[in-house]
N, C-alpha and C positions, 0 to 999 in steps of 0.2 A: 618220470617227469619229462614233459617235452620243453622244447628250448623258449614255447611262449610262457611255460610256468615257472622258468628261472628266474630270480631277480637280476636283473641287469645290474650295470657296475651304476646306469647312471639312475636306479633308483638309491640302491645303496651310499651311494656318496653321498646325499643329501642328507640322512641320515646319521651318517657318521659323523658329519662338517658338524652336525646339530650335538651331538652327543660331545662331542673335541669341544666346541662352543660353551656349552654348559660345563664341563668342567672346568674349563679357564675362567666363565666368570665365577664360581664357585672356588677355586683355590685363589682369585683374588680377592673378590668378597670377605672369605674367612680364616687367609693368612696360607693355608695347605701346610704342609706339614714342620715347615718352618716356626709358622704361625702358631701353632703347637705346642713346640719345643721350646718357643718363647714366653707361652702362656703356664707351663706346666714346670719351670725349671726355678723360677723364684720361689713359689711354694713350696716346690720339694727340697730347695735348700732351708727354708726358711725353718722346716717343722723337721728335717734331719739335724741340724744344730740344735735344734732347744729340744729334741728328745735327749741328745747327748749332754747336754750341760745345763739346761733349763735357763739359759739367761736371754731375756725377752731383747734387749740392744744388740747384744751380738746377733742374734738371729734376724733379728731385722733390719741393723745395717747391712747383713752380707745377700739379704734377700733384695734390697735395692739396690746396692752397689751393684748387682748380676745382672738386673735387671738397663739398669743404666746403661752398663757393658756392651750390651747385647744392641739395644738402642743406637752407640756411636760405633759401632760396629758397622748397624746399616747406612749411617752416615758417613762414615769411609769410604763404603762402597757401592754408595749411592744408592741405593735399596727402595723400595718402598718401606717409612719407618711410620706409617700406622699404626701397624698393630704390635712392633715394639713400644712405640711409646704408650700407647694406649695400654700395654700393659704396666710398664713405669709409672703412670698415674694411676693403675690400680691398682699396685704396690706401696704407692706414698699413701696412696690412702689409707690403706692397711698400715701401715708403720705409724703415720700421724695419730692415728683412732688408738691404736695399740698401746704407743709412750702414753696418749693423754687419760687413759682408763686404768692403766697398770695392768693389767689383763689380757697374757698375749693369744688367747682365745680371740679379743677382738681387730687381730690381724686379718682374720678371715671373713669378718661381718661385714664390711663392704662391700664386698666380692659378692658374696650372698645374698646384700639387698638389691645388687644389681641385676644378680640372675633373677630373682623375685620380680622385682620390675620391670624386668624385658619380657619375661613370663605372659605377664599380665599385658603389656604392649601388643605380644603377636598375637593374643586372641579378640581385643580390643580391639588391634587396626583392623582384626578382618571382622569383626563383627558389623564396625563402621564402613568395610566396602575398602577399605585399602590397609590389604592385608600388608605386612611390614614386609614382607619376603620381596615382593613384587618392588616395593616401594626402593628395597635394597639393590634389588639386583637388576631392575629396570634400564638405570642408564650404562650400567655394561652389559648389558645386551642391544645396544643401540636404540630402544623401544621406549625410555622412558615411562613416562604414567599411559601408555597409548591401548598398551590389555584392560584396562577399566573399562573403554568405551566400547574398543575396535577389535578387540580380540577374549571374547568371554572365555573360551575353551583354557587360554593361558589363566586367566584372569583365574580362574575355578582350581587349578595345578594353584598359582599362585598362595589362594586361600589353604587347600590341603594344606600345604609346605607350613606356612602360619601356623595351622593347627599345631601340625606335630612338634616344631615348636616348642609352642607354648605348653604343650602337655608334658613332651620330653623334661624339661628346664621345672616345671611345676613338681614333678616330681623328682627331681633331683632335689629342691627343697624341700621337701616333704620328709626328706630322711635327713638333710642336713640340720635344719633348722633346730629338731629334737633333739639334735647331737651337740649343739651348740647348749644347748640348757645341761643336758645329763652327762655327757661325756668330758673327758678332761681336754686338754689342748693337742697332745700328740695324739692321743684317738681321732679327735675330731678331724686334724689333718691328715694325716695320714687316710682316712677314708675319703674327705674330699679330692684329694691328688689322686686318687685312683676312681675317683668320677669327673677328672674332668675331662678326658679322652674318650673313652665306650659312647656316653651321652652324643656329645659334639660328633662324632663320625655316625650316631645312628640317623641325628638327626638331619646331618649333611648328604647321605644316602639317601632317606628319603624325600630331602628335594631334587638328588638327583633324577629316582627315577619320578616324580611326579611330573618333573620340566621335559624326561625323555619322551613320554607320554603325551604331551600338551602340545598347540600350534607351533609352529616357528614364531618366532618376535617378526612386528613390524617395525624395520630399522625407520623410526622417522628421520635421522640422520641422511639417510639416503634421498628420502621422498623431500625433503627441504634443499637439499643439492639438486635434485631435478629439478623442483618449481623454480629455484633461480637461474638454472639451464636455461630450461626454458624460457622463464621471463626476459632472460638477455637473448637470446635469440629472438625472441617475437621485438624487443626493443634495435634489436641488431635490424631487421626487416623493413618495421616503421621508417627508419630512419635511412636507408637504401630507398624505399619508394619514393620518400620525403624529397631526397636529393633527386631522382631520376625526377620527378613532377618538375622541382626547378629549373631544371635543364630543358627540359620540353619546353616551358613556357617562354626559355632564353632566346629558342631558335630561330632564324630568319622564316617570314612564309613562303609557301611553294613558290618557284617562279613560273610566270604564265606559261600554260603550252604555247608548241612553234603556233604561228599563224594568226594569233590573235592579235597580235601591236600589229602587223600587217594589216590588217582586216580594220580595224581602231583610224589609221592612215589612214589606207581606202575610203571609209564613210567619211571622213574630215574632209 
């Protein structure tokens, strides 16, 4: 291989910047591993206590109270607490539903209709032309809704990611929902808690690479700081010509050449 068939360092960088890019908004978007551990740690307390004692209260207050924890935790340390809280309100859900039915099977039915319905969201929005992926991870990527119009190639990545998705999360219900009818409570959980990991990383892979593969984002962020660049310089400009014009029109007129008030004399 000759030294013109290498990649250079400055095709690579570009590349890479994109790949580092997509991960960051990818482990913000969907919490990374933190996010995770927040999402998976209420549930697994909740269905490790009531396999040991079967009592629907204890398991559910200790599966909120952990969840809370976790929560002013990020509020201590200033955190992003989205996706604690977000899971906190999908543990009160689960506790509320659970005390009001006596049935601690329907601690987990919220959860469930949620994934159900996000499900049905990302195949939905891309069916409709705005795929949920794009719509999520849009403005951290600087690009907001701007791959719809101005960037197809993203915009197609975008829908892939959608799909999978929604097909991923669909069949995760597919086995849960049955198990929810036939199976007892600690079955039931215990198999969800060990689907909520494998799913979420397959599906977070493959919007990686779909987005490795797809255009760069157009940062509009940037192109809207230019335009007002610009527009204050061309307004900087106007207004410099503006003032040289007044000046010129202030000035005294030439004074006559030598010879002429002479000459002026003369004829008088």
């Amino acid at each position: 291989m000759t030294s013109l068939d290498k990649p250079t360092e400055e095709t690579q960088q570009p590349e890479h910047d994109s790949r580092a890019a997509t991960e960051a908004a990818l482990g913000e978007a969907f919490g990374g591993i933190r996010g995770m551990i927040e999402t998976v740690v209420p549930g697994l307390l909740f269905v490790a206590i009531y396999t040991v004692n079967r009592d629907l209260h204890i398991s559910a207050i200790a599966a909120l109270a952990v969840s809370l924890l976790m929560g002013v935790v990020r509020l201590i340390r200033k955190d992003t607490v989205k996706h604690a809280f977000s899971g906190v309100f999908g543990v009160a859900f689960g506790v509320v539903f659970a005390m009001m039915t006596g049935n601690a099977k329907d601690f987990y039915l919220p959860g469930m209709l949620y994934t159900l319905g996000l499900a049905v969201a990302y195949l939905l929005s891309t069916a409709l032309g705005f795929p949920l992926i794009g719509v999520i991870l849009g403005p951290l990527f600087k690009e907001n809704l701007s791959w719809r119009t101005r960037n197809p190639g993203r915009k197609k990545a975008y829908a892939k990611a959608s799909i999978a998705w929604g097909l991923i999360l669909l069949a995760k219900c597919a086995i849960l929902f049955p198990l929810y009818w036939w199976a007892d409570t600690t079955e039931l959980g215990w198999v969800l808690i060990s689907l909520k990991i494998p799913p979420f990383l397959l599906a977070v892979w493959l919007t990686w690479v779909f987005l490795a593969k797809a255009p760069a984002p157009i940062d509009v962020f940037a192109e809207m700081e230019e335009r007002e660049r610009a527009e204050a310089e061309r307004a900087e400009a106007e207004a410099a010509g503006t003032a040289a014009g007044d000046t010129g029109a202030g000035e005294p007129s030439a004074a006559p050449e030598p010879g002429q008030g002479g000459r002026h004399r003369r004829d008088g």
